[in-house]
C-alpha positions in Angstrom: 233.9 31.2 -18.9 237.0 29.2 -17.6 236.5 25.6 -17.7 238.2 22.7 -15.6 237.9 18.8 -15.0 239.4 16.5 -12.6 239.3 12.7 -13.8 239.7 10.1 -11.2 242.8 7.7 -11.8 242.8 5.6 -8.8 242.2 5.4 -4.8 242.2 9.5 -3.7 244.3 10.8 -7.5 242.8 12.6 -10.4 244.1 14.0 -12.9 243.0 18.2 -13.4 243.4 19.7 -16.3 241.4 23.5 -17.6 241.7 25.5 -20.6 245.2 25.9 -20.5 245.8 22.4 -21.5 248.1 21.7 -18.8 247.4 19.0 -16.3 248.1 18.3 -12.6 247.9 15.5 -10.5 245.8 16.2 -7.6 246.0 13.8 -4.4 243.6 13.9 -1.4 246.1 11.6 0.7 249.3 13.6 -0.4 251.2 10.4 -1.7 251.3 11.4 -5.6 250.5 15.2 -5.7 248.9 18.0 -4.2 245.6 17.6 -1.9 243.1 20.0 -2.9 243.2 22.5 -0.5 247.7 22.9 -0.7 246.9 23.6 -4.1 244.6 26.5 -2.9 247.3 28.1 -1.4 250.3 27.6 -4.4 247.2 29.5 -6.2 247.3 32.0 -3.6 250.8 32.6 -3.4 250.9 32.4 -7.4 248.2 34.8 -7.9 249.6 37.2 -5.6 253.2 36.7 -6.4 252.2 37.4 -10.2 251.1 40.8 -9.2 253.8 42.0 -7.2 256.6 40.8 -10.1 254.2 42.8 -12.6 254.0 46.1 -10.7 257.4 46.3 -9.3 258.3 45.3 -13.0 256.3 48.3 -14.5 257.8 50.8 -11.8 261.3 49.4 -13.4 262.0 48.4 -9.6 265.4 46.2 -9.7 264.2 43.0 -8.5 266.3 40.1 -8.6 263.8 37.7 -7.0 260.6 37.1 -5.9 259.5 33.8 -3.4 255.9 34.0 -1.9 255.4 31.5 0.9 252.1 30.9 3.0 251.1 29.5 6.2 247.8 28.8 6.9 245.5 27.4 9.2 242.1 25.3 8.8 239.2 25.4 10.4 239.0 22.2 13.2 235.5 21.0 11.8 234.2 20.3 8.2 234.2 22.0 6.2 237.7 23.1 7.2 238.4 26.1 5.3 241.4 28.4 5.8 240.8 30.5 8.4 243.9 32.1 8.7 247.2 33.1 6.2 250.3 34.6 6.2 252.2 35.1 3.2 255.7 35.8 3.2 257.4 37.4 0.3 261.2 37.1 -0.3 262.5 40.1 -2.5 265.9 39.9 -3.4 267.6 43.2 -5.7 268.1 46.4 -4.9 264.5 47.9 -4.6 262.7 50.6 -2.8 260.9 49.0 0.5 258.1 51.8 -0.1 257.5 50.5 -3.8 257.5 46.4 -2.9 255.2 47.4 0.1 252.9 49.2 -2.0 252.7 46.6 -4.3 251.8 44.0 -1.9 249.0 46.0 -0.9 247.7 46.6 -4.0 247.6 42.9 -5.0 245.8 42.5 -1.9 243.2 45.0 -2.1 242.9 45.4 -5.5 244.4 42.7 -8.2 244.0 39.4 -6.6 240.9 37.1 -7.0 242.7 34.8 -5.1 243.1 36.6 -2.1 239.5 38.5 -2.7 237.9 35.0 -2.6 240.0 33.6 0.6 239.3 37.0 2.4 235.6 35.6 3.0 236.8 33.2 5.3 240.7 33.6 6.4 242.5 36.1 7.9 245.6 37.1 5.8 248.3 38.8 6.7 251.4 39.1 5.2 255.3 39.9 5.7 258.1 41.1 3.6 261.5 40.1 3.7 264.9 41.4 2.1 267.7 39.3 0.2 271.4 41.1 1.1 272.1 43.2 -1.3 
C-alpha cells in the first residue's frame, strides 16, 4: 500500500509528501508550485519517460538524452479531466528509430500505470523526435 498526504499551509498551498519522504509544494492557483492536475501530467511524462530510458538502456541503445513533453487538454466542465494528450519525446544519441519506437509503445501498452489510468478518460497520442547526431 503506497501512502500520501497533502497538509494545507495557506490560501490554495499544501505541502505533499508520500513514502518516499520527499515533499512538494502543491498550488491550486499556480503562484508557489504546481496545481494538481500539472502535476498529473510531470507524473505522466515521468512514468513514461522512466520506461523508455530503462528499455532502450537494456537493449544497450546509445542514448544520449531523453525529454518527454505533454500537451493536454481538459474537459470544459467539472470535473475537467484530461481528455486529450500528446507526449512528445526528445531522443538525442545515435539509436535505432525501430528500437525507441518500440519502446514507446510498450510503455504505453504495457509498463505505464500512469498512462493505463489516463487512457480511461484522454486520448493520448504521442510523437518522437530526433537530436542531430
Amino acid at each position: 500500500m503506497t501512502k500520501a498526504k497533502a497538509t494545507w499551509i495557506d490560501k490554495t498551498r499544501f505541502t505533499g509528501i508520500s513514502d518516499s519522504g520527499h515533499s512538494i509544494v502543491v498550488d491550486g492557483d499556480k503562484k508557489a508550485g504546481n496545481s494538481p492536475m500539472e502535476l498529473v501530467l510531470i507524473g505522466l511524462c515521468g512514468c513514461t519517460g522512466y520506461d523508455v530510458a530503462s528499455i532502450l538502456g537494456k537493449k544497450r541503445e546509445p542514448f544520449t538524452s531523453l525529454e518527454v513533453r505533454a500537451e493536454a487538454q481538459r474537459a470544459v466542465s467539472p470535473p475537467s479531466v484530461y481528455t486529450e494528450i500528446k507526449l512528445i519525446y526528445h531522443v538525442g544519441g545515435h539509436v535505432s528509430h525501430k528500437a525507441v519506437e518500440d519502446a514507446v509503445h510498450l510503455s504505453k501498452e504495457k509498463y505505464c500505470s500512469v498512462s493505463a489510468m489516463l487512457a480511461k478518460t484522454a486520448k493520448i497520442s504521442f510523437e518522437i523526435e530526433y537530436a542531430d547526431r
